[in-house]
N, C-alpha and C positions, 0 to 999 in steps of 0.2 A: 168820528173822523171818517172821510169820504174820500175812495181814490182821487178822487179829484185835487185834491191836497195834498198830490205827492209831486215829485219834481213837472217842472215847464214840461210840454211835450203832450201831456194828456194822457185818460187811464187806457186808451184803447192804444199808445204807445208800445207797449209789455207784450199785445197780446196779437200782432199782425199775422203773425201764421192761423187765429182762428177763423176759421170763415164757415157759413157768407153771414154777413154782416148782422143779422139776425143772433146766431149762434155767439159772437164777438160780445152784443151786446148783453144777451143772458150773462153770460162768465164777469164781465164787468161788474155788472151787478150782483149775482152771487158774490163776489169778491168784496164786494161793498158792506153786505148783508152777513155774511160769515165773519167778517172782523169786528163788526160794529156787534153782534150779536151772538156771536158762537156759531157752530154747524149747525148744533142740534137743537138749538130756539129759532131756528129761521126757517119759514116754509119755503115750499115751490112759488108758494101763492105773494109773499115775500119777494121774491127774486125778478119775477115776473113781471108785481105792482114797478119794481126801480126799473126795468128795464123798457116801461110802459107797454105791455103788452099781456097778451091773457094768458093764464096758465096752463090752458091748453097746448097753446102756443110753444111752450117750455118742453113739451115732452117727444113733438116733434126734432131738437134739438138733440136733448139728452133723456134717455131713458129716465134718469132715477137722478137727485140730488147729490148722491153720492157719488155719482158718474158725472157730476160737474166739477164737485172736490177733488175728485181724482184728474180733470184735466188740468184743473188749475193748480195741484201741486205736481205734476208729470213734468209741466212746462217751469213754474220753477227750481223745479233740480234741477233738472236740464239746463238751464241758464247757469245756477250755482256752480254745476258742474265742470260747464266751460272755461267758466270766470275763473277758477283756480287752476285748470291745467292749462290755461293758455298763457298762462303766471306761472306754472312748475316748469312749464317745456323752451321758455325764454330763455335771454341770454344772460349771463350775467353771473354773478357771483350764490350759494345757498341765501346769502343775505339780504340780497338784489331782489331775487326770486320769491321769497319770505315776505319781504315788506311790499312787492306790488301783487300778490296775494291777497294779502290783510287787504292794504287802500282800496282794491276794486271788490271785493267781497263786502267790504263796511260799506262799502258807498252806494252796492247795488241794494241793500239791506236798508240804507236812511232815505235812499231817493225812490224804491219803493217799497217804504214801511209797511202800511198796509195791506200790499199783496203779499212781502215775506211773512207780516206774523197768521197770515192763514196757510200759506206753505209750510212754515218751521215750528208751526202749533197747534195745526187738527192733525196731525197726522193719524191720530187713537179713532179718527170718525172715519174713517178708510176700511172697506171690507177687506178680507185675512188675504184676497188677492193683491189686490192693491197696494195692500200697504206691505207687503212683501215687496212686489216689486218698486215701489219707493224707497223702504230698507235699504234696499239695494245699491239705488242712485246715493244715499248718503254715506254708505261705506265706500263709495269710491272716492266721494271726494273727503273721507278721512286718510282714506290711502294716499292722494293725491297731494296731502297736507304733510303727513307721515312722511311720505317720501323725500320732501322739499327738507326738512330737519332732520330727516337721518344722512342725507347727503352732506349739509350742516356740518354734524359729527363727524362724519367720517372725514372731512375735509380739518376739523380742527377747528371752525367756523366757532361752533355753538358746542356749549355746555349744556348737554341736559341728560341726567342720570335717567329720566324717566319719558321716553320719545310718545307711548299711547296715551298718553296720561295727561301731557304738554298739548300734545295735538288736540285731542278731546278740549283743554281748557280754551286752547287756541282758537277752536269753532265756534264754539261757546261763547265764548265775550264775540266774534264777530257776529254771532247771528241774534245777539238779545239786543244790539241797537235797534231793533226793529219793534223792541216794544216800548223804546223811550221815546225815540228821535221826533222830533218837532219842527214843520218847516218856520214854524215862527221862532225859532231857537236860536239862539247865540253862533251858533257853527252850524259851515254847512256842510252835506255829503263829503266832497272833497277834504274840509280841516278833523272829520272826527276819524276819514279814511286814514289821514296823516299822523294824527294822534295814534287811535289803533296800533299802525302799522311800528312807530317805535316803541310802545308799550310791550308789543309781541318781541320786538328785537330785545328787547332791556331781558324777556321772559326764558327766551332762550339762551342768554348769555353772550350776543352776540359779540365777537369782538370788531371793533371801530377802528 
């Protein structure tokens, strides 16, 4: 499966902050090649061949392979990140705020499947700095999750005897659409967002 196969707009859609266009197109490709392949069965020489250019040519960009999985998962936490706190910091009710979470978390996860499942499943290929500081970006947006159901609770909203635990499952089922989802599928981004999003409401106990 080839970014090219993820939602209209195209793979260099995701990645506008990389530049110059050169560097845009390596990461493309690495993206392509790391999904399809894993980190660590894909060479530089690999990355290069999709991006049509030589391998020389790659290390002018990025030093080391790993310093390309580390931008291409840097960039999306970063987006992950947004996407729920710009959903926590809304208006509306814990419920409100829970379920347009979920929808734009699931949806950014099915409409770019193959860039998430190399963000949400190499992270073990990232050196001890790296992946520290990606760590990091993911306990925020468990805190970010956390926070949106403990307010929940505290409001009377949502039943849940166990908030780290809920949260955890809660991530969890949004972020493994990304290793099923299919654009030729029955549902799109938008209805599995929708799904999702009352699934989680049913998980917490929402009351309606």
């Amino acid at each position: 499966m080839s970014v090219a196969e993820e939602t209209p707009g195209g793979a260099d859609a995701s990645w506008g902050e990389v530049t110059p266009e050169a560097a845009r197109r390596l990461l493309v490709a690495a993206v392509e090649a790391f999904a399809e392949r894993g980190y660590h069965a894909t060479t530089t020489r690999d990355i290069a061949g999709r991006a049509g250019m030589s391998p020389a040519a790659l290390y002018i960009h990025y030093k080391t392979k790993e310093e390309l999985l580390h931008r291409i998962s840097r960039i999306g936490h970063d987006k992950a990140l947004e996407i729920l706190r710009a959903a926590a910091d809304g208006e509306g009710t814990a419920g409100e705020r829970l379920a347009d979470a979920v929808r734009s978390f699931v949806r950014w996860h099915a409409e770019r499947h193959t860039t998430a499942r190399v963000v949400q499943y190499e992270l073990d290929a990232l050196g001890p700095e790296h992946r520290t500081e990606i760590v990091a970006l993911r306990r925020e947006s468990d805190a970010t999750v956390r926070r949106i159901i403990d307010e929940g609770v505290a409001t009377g909203e949502f039943d849940v005897p166990d908030v780290p635990g809920t949260t955890v499952a809660v991530l969890s089922l949004c972020i493994d659409v990304s290793r099923w989802f299919n654009v030729q599928g029955r549902r799109t981004p938008d209805e599995v967002g929708a799904l999702y999003a009352d699934l989680v409401l049913r998980m917490v106990g929402a009351q309606k």
